[in-house]
C-alpha positions as a LaTeX table, in Angstrom:
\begin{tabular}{lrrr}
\hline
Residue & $x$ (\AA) & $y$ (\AA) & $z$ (\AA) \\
\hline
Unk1 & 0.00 & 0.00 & 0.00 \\
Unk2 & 1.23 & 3.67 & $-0.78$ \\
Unk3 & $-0.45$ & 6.63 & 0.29 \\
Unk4 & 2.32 & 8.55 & $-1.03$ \\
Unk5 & 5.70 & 8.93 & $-2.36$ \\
Unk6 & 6.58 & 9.37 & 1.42 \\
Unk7 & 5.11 & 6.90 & 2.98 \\
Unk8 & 5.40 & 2.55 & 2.78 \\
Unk9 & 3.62 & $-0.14$ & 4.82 \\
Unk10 & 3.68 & $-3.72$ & 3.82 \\
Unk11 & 1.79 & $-6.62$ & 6.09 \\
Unk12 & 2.14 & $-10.04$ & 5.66 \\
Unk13 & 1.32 & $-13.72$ & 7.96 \\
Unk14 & 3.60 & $-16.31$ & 7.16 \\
Unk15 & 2.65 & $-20.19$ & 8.01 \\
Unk16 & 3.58 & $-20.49$ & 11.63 \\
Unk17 & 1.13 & $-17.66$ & 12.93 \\
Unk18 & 3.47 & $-14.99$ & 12.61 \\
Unk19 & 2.35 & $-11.32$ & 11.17 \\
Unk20 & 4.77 & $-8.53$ & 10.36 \\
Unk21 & 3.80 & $-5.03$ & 9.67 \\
Unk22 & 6.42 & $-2.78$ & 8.10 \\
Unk23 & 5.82 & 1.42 & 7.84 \\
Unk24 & 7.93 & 3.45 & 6.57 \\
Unk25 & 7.87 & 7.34 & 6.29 \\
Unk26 & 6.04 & 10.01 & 7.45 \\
Unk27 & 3.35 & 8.37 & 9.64 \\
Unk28 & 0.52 & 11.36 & 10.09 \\
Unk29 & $-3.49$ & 11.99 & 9.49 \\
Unk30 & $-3.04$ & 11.01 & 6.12 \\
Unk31 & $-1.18$ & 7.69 & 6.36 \\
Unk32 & $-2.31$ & 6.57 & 9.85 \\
Unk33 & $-5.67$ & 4.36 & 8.14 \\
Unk34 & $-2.52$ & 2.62 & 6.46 \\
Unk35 & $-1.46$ & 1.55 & 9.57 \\
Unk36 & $-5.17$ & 0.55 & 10.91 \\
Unk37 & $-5.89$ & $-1.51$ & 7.38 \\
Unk38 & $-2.56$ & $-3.44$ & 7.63 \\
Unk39 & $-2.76$ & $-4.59$ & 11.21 \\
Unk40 & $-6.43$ & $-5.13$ & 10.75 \\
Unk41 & $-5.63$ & $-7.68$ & 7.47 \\
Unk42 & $-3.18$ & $-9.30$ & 9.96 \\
Unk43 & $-5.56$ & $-10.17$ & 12.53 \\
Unk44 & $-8.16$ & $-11.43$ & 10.48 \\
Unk45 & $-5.72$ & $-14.33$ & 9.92 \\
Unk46 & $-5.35$ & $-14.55$ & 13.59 \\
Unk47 & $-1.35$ & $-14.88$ & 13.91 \\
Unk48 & 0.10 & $-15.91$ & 17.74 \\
Unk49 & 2.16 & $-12.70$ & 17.50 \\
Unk50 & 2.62 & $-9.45$ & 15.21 \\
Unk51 & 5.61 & $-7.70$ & 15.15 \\
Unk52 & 5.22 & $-3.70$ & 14.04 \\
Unk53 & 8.52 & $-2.53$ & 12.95 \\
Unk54 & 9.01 & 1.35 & 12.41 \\
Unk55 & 12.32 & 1.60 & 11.53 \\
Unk56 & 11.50 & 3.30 & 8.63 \\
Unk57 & 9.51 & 6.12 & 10.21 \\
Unk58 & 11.25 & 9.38 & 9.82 \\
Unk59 & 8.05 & 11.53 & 11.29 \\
Unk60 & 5.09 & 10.69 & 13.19 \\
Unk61 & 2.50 & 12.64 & 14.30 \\
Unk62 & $-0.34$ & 12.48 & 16.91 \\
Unk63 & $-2.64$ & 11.05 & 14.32 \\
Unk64 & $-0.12$ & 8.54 & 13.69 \\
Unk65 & 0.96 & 7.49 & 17.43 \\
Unk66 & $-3.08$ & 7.19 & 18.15 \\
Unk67 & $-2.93$ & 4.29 & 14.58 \\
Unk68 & 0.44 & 2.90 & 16.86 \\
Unk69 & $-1.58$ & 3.10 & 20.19 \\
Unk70 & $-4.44$ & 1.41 & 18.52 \\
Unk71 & $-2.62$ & $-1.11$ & 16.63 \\
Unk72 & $-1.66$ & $-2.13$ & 20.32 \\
Unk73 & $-5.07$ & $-2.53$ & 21.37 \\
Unk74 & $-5.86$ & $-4.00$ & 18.54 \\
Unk75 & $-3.66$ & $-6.73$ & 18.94 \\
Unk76 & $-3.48$ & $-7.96$ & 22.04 \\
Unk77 & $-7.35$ & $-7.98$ & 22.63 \\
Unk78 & $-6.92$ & $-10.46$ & 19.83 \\
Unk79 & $-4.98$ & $-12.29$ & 21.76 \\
Unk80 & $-1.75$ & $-12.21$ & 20.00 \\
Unk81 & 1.24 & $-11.20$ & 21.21 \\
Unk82 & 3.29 & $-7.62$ & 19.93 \\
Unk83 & 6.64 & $-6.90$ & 19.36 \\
Unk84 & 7.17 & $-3.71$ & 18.29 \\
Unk85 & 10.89 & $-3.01$ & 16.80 \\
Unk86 & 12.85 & 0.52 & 15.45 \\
Unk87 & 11.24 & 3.64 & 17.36 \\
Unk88 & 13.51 & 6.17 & 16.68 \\
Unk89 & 14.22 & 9.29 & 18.55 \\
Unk90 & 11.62 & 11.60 & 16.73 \\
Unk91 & 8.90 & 8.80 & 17.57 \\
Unk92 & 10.80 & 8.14 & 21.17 \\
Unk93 & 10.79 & 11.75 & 21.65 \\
Unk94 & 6.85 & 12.01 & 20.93 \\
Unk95 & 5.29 & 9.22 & 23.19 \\
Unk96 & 7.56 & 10.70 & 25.85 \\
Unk97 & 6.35 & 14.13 & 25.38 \\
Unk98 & 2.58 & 12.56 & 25.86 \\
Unk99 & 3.51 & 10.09 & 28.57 \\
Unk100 & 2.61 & 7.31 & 26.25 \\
Unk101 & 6.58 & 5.75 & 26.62 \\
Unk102 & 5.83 & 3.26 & 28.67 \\
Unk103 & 2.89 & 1.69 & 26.62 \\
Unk104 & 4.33 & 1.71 & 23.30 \\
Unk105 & 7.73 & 0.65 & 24.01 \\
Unk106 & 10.16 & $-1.36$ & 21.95 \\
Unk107 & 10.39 & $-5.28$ & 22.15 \\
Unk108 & 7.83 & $-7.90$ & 23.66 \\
Unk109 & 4.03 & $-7.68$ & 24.96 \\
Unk110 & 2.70 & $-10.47$ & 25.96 \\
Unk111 & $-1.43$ & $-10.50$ & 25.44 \\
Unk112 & $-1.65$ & $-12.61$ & 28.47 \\
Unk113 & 0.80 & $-10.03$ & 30.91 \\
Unk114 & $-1.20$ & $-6.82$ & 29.56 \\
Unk115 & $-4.83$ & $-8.32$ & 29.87 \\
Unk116 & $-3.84$ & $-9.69$ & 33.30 \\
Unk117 & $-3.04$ & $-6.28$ & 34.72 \\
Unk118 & $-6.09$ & $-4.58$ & 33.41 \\
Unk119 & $-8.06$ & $-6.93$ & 35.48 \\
\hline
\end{tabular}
């Protein structure tokens, strides 16, 4: 999918339950549905775990960190585990500034650990 010449995101579920979403570029009001569809396609194939990697984002906006906050949701109230990979400073920088850092933070959420301490 390309929303524009400055913006990528790919999705795919291979055999073993695994999804992978890649996004690249400026992530922001325009691109942020991008996000949404792609993790969306994922879960309809219900993976075990989907890891988001944003290595490629060079700007992000608050449109696009509510798409990363929801993606979160998303996935583990499906029950799959997320590992989220490549949050640069601008993006680092951003969830700090909002006092989302310690939600959407790089490497491994379990569904089962996150759920439990809702309860």
């Amino acid at each position: 999918m390309t929303a524009s010449h400055t913006f990528e995101s790919s999705h795919t579920v291979n055999g073993a339950g695994h999804a992978r979403v890649t996004v690249a570029g400026e992530l922001d009001h325009d691109t942020a549905p991008y996000v949404r569809e792609a993790v969306a396609a994922c879960l309809a194939k219900r993976p075990k775990s989907l890891r988001l990697d944003l290595t490629g984002i060079c700007f992000c906006d608050c449109s696009g960190v509510n798409a990363l906050l929801g993606a979160r949701i998303a996935v583990l109230l499906a029950g799959a585990d997320l590992v989220v990979e490549g949050i640069g400073t601008q993006l680092a920088r951003l969830l700090s500034l909002i006092g989302a850092s310690d939600i959407l933070t790089e490497g491994h959420a379990s569904a089962d650990t996150i759920l439990a301490r809702s309860e």
